[in-house]
N, C-alpha and C positions, 0 to 999 in steps of 0.2 A: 689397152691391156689385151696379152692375146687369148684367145678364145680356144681352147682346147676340148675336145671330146673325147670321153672316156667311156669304154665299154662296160659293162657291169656284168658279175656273176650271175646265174639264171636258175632260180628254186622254182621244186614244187613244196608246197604249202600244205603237210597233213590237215585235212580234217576243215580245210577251209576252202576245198576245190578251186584253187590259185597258184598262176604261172607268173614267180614275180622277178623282176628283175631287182637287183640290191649290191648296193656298196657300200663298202666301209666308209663311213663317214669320216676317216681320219685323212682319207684324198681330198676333202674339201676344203680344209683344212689346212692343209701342208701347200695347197694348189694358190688355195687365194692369199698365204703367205710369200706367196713368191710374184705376186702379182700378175695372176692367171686366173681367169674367169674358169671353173669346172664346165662343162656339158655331159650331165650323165645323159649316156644313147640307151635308147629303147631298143630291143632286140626284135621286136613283134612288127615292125612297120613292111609293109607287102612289098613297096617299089625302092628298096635301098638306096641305089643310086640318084634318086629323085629326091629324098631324104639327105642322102649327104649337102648335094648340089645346095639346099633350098638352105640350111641350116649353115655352109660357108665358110668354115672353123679355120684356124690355122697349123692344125696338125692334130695327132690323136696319141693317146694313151689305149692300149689294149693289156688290162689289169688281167689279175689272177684269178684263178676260181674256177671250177669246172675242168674236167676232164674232155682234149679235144674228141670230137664223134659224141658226147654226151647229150649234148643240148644242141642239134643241128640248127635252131633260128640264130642260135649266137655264134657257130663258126659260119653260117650265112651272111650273119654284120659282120663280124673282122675281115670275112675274104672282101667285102665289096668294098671295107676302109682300106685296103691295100690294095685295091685293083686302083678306087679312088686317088688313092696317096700315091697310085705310080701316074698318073695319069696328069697330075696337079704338082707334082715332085715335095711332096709335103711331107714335113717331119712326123715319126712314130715311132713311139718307146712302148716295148713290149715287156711286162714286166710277168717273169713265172710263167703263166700258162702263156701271156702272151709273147712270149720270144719262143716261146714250143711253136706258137701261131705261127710267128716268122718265119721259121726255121721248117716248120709243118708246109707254108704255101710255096715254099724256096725247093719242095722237095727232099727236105730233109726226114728224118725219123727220128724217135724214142728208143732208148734202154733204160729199163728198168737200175735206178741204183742204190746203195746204202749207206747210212749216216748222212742224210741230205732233211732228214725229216724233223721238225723243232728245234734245228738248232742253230749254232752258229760257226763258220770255219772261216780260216787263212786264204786266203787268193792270193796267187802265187805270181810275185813281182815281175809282172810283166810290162812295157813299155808306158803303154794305156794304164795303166793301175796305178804306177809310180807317179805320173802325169796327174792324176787328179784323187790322188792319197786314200788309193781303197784297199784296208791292209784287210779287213776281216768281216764277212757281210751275213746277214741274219740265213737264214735254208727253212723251205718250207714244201720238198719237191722230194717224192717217191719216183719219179721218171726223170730223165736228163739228155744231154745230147754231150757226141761226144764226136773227137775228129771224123769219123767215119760216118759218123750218123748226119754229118754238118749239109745243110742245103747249098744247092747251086748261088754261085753268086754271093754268098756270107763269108766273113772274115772274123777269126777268133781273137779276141778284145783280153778274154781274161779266162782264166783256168782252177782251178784247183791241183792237190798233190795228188789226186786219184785219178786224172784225167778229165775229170766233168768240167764242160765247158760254164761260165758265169758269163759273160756277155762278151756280145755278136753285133758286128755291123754289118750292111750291103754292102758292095763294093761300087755301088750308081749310084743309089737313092738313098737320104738322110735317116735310116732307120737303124736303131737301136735297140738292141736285144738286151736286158737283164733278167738275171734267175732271181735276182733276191727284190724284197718289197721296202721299196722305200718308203709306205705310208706306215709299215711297223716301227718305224725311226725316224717320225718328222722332225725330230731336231737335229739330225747329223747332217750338216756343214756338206759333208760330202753327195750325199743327196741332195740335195739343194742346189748345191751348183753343179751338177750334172745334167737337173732337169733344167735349170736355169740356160747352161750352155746350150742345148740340144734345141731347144724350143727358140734359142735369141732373145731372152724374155729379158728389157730394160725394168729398172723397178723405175713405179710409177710414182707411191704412194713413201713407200718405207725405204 
């Protein structure tokens, strides 16, 4: 089974003097339905790259949550899992904040946008979309990226009618960008085999 690492959202904790790292449980969920071992990654560990190396995973998840510059231990993990992931050419799906990641370490930037926040929109038939049947995906993003804003080295996947870009690949390295969250929709087919294809995950069990 492969062994994937996932990065985790990063709270402070009123009232209980704690800095905790936390995920939606519905990633472990949807991960070991597909025949994928979860690694929730601690954000706190001092020598990162020592950390990656020792722990050996076969690619990473960098989930949503946190505003980039928010929680600097956590854009500390995701930059050394993509210094890591270039280094090892290993696959990583950046979902929400984490394709802002991509996009953010790629040199790219944010615009603020609107109608992106609870809800749901059209992605507009593009090659990629049509290819693996992504007519309509959840939104859960007050910031976006947009052609201008797009980092060095990324390639636009999928779009909206307003111009905000929904996912992004490198043009070297096996990484994939998505705005919208597949653990809010563990049963859609489409999700599933996206992460399925991305990752090469044979099923094992099911």
């Amino acid at each position: 089974m492969k062994r994937i690492g996932i990065t985790q959202r990063r709270d402070t904790v009123p009232n209980r003097t704690e800095e905790r790292d936390a995920l939606d449980v519905s990633w472990a969920s949807l991960l070991w339905s597909l025949d994928v071992v979860p690694v929730p990654l601690c954000s706190n560990i001092e020598n990162v790259q020592d950390y990656l190396e020792v722990l050996n995973l076969d690619g990473y998840i960098i989930s949503g949550g946190n505003d980039i510059g928010e929680k600097p231990n956590r854009d500390d993990l995701e930059q050394a899992i993509l210094q890591h992931a270039t280094s090892e050419y290993l696959p990583v799906l950046g979902v929400c904040r984490g394709m802002q990641f991509i996009n953010h370490y790629q040199g790219g930037s944010l615009v603020k946008v609107a109608g992106h926040v609870a809800t749901t929109h059209s992605v507009l038939m593009s090659r990629w979309a049509v290819a693996h049947n992504i007519q309509q995906v959840n939104s859960f993003h007050d910031f976006g990226i947009v052609k201008k804003t797009l980092g060095k080295d990324l390639m636009v996947l999928a779009e909206t009618d307003d111009g905000v870009i929904e996912a992004i690949k490198h043009k070297t390295y096996p990484w994939l960008g998505i705005m919208w969250h597949p653990e809010r929709e563990p049963f859609a087919k489409y999700n599933k085999n996206l992460i399925k294809e991305h990752f090469g995950v044979e099923s094992c069990f099911r």
